[in-house]
Biotite code that builds the C-alpha atoms (Angstrom):
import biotite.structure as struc

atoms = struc.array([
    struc.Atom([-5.952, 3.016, 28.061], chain_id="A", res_id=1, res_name="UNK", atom_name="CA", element="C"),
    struc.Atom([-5.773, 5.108, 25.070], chain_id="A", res_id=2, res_name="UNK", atom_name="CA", element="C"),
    struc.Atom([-6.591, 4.332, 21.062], chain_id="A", res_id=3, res_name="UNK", atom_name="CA", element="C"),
    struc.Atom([-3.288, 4.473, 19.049], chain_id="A", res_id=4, res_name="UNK", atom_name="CA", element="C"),
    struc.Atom([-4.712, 5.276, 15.813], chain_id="A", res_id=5, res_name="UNK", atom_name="CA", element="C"),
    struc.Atom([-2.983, 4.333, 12.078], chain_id="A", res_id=6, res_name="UNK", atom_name="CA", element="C"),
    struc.Atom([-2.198, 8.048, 11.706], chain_id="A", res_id=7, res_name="UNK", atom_name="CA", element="C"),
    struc.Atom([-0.643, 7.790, 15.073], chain_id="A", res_id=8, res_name="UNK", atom_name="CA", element="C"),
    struc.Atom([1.245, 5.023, 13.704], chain_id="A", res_id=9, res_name="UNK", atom_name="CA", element="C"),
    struc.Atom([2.669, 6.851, 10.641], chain_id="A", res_id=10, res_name="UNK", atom_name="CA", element="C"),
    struc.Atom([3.689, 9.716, 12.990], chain_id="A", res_id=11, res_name="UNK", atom_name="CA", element="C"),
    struc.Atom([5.390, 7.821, 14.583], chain_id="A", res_id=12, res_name="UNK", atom_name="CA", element="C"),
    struc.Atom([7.165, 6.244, 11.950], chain_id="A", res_id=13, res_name="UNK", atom_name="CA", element="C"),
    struc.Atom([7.560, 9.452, 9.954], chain_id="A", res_id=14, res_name="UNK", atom_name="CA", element="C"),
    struc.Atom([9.771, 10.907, 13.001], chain_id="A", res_id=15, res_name="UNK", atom_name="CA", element="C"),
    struc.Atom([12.175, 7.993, 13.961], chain_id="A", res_id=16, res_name="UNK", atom_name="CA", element="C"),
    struc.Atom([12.986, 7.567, 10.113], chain_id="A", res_id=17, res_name="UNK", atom_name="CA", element="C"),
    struc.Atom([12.820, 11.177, 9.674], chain_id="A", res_id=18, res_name="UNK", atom_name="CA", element="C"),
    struc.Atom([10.817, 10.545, 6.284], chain_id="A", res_id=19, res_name="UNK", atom_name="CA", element="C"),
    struc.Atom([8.008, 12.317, 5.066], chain_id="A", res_id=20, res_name="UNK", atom_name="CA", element="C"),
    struc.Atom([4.896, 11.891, 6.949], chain_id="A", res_id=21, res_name="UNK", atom_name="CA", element="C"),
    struc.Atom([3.209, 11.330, 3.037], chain_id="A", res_id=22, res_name="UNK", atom_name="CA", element="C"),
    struc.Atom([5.224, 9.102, 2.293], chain_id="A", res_id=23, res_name="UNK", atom_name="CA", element="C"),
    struc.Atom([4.822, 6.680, 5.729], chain_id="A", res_id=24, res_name="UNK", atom_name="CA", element="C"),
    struc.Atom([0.980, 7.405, 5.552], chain_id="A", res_id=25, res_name="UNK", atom_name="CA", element="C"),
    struc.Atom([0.753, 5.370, 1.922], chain_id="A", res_id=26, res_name="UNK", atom_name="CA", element="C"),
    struc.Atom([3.419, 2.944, 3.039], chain_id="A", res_id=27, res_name="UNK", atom_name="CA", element="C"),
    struc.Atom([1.717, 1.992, 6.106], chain_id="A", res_id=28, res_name="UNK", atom_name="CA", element="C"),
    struc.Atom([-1.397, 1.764, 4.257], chain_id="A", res_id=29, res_name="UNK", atom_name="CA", element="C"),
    struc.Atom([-0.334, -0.040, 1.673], chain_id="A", res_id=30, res_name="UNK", atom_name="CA", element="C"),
    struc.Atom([1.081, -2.732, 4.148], chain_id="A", res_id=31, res_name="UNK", atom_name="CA", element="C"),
    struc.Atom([-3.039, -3.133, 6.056], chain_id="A", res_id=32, res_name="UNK", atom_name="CA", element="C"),
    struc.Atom([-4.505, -3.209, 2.229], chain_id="A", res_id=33, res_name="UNK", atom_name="CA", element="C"),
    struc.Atom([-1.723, -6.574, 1.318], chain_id="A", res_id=34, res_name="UNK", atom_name="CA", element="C"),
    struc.Atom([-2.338, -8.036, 4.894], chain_id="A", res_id=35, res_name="UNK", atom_name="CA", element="C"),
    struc.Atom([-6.126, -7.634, 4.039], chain_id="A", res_id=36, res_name="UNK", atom_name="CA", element="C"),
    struc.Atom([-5.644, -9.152, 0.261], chain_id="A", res_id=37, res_name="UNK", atom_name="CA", element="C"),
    struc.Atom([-3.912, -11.913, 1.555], chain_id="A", res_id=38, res_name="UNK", atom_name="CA", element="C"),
    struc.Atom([-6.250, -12.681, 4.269], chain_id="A", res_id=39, res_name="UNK", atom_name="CA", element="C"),
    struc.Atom([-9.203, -12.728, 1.824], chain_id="A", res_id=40, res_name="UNK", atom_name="CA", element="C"),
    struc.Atom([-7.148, -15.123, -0.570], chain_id="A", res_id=41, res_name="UNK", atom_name="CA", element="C"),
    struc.Atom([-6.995, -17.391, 2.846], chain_id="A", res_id=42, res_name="UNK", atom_name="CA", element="C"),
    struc.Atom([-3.055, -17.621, 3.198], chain_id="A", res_id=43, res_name="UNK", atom_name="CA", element="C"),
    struc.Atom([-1.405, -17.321, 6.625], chain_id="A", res_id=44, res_name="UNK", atom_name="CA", element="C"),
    struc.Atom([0.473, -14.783, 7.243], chain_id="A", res_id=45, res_name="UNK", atom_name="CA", element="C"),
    struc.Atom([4.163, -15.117, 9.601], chain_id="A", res_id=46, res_name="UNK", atom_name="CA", element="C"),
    struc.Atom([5.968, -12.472, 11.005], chain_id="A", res_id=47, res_name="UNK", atom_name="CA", element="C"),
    struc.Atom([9.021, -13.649, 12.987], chain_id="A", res_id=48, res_name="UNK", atom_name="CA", element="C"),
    struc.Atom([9.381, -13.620, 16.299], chain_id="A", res_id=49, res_name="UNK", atom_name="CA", element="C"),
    struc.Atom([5.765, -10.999, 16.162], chain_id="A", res_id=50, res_name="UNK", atom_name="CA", element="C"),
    struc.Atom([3.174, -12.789, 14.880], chain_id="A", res_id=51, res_name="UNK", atom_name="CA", element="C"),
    struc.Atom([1.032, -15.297, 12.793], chain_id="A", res_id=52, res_name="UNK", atom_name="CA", element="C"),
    struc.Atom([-2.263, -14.555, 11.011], chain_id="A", res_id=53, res_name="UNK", atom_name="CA", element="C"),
    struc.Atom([-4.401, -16.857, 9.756], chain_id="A", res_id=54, res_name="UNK", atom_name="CA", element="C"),
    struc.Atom([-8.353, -16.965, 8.547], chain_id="A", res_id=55, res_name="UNK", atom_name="CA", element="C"),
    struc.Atom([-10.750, -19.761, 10.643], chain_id="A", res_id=56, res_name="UNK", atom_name="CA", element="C"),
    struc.Atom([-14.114, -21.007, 9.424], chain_id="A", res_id=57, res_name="UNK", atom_name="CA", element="C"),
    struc.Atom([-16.681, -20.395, 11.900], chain_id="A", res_id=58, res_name="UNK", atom_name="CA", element="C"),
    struc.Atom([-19.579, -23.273, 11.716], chain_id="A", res_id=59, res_name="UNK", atom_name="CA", element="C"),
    struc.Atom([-22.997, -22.067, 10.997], chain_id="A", res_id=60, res_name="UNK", atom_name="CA", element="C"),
    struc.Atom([-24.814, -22.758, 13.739], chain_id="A", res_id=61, res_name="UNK", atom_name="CA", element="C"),
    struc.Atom([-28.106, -21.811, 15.926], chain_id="A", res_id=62, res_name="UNK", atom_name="CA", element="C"),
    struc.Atom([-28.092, -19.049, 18.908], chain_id="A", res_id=63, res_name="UNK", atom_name="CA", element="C"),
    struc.Atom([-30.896, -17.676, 21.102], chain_id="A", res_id=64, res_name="UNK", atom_name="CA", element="C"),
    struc.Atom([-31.617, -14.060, 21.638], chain_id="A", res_id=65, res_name="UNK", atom_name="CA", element="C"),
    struc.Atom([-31.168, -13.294, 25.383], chain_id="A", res_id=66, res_name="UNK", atom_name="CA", element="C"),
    struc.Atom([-34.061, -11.778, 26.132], chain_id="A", res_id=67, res_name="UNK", atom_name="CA", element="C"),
    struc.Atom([-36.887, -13.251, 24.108], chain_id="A", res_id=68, res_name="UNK", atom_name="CA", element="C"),
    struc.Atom([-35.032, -16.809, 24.214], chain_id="A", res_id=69, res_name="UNK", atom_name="CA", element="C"),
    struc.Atom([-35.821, -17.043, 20.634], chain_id="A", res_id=70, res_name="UNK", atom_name="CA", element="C"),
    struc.Atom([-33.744, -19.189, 18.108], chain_id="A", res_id=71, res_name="UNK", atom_name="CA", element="C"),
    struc.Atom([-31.761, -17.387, 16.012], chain_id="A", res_id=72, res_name="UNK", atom_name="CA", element="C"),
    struc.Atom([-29.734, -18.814, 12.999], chain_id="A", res_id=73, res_name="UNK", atom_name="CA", element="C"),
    struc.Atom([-25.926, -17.658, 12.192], chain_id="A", res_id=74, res_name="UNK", atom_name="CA", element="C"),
    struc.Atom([-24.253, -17.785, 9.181], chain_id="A", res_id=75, res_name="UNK", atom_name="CA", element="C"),
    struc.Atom([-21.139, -19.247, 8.746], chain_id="A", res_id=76, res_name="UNK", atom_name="CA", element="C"),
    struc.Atom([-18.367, -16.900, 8.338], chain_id="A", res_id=77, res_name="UNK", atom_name="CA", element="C"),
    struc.Atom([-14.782, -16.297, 8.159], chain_id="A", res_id=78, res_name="UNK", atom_name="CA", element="C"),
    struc.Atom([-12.455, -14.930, 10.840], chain_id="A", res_id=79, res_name="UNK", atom_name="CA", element="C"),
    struc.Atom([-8.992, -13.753, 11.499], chain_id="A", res_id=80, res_name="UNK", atom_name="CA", element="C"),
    struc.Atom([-7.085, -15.560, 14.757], chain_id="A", res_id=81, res_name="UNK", atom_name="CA", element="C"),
    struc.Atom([-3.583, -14.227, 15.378], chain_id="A", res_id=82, res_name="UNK", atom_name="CA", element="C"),
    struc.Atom([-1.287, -15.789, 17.598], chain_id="A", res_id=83, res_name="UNK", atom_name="CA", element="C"),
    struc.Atom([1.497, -14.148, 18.670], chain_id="A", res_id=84, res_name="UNK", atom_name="CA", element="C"),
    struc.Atom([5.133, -14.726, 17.965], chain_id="A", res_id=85, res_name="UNK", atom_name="CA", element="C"),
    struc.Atom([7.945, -15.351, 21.174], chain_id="A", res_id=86, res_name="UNK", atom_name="CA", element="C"),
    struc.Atom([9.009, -11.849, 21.407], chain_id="A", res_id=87, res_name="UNK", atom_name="CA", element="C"),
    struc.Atom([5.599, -10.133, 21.520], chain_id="A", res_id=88, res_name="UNK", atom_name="CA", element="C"),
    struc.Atom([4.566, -12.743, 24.015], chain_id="A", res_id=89, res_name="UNK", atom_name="CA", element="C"),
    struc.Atom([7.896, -11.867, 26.288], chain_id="A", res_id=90, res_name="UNK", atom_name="CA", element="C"),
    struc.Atom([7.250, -8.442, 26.391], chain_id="A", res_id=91, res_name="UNK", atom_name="CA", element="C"),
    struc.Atom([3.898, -8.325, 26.400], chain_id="A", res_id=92, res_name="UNK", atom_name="CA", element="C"),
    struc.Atom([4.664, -10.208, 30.008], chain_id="A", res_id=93, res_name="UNK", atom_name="CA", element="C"),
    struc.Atom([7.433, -8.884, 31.265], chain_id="A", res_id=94, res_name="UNK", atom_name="CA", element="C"),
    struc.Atom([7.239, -7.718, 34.658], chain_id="A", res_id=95, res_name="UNK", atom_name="CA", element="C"),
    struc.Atom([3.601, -10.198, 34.639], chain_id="A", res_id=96, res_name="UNK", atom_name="CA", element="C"),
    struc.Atom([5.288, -12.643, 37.017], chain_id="A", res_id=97, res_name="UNK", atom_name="CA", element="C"),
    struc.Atom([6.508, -9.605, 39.360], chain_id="A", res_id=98, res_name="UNK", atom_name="CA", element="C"),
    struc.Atom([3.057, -8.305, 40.209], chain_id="A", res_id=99, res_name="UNK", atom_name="CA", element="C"),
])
């Protein structure tokens, strides 16, 4: 499967809008940097129909190294969960039920 890149994005973009690839690159940008600003602030962010993101507190809790089976402590920390929004989740499985 390949790697669709965020310059892959804004070529994208650039060529069905027919605007200038510049242009799309600080646009598309500037849309990761306010997802990102929001996420840190902890507010949840909804797309319609694609998406919702919202930030999780993760416990701190105790692990144990595989191979030495030594107890190792982890931080608590923050993370992102997205669930995704009724038309994603259609055509993400489209055809599914066929195979």
């Amino acid at each position: 499967m390949p790697t669709i890149t965020k310059k892959d994005f804004a070529d994208r973009i650039a060529e069905n809008t027919r605007a200038k690839h510049v242009l799309v690159k600080v646009i598309v940008q500037n849309f990761l940097d306010e997802i990102t600003a929001e996420l840190v602030k902890g507010n949840r962010l909804e797309f319609r129909d694609f998406g919702v993101f919202e930030v999780r507190e993760q416990a701190a809790r105790t692990a144990q190294n595989p191979k030495t089976l030594e107890p190792i402590d982890v931080p608590a920390r923050r993370k992102v969960k997205f669930k995704m929004g009724r038309i994603m989740k259609e055509k993400l499985n489209a055809g599914v039920a066929e195979q």
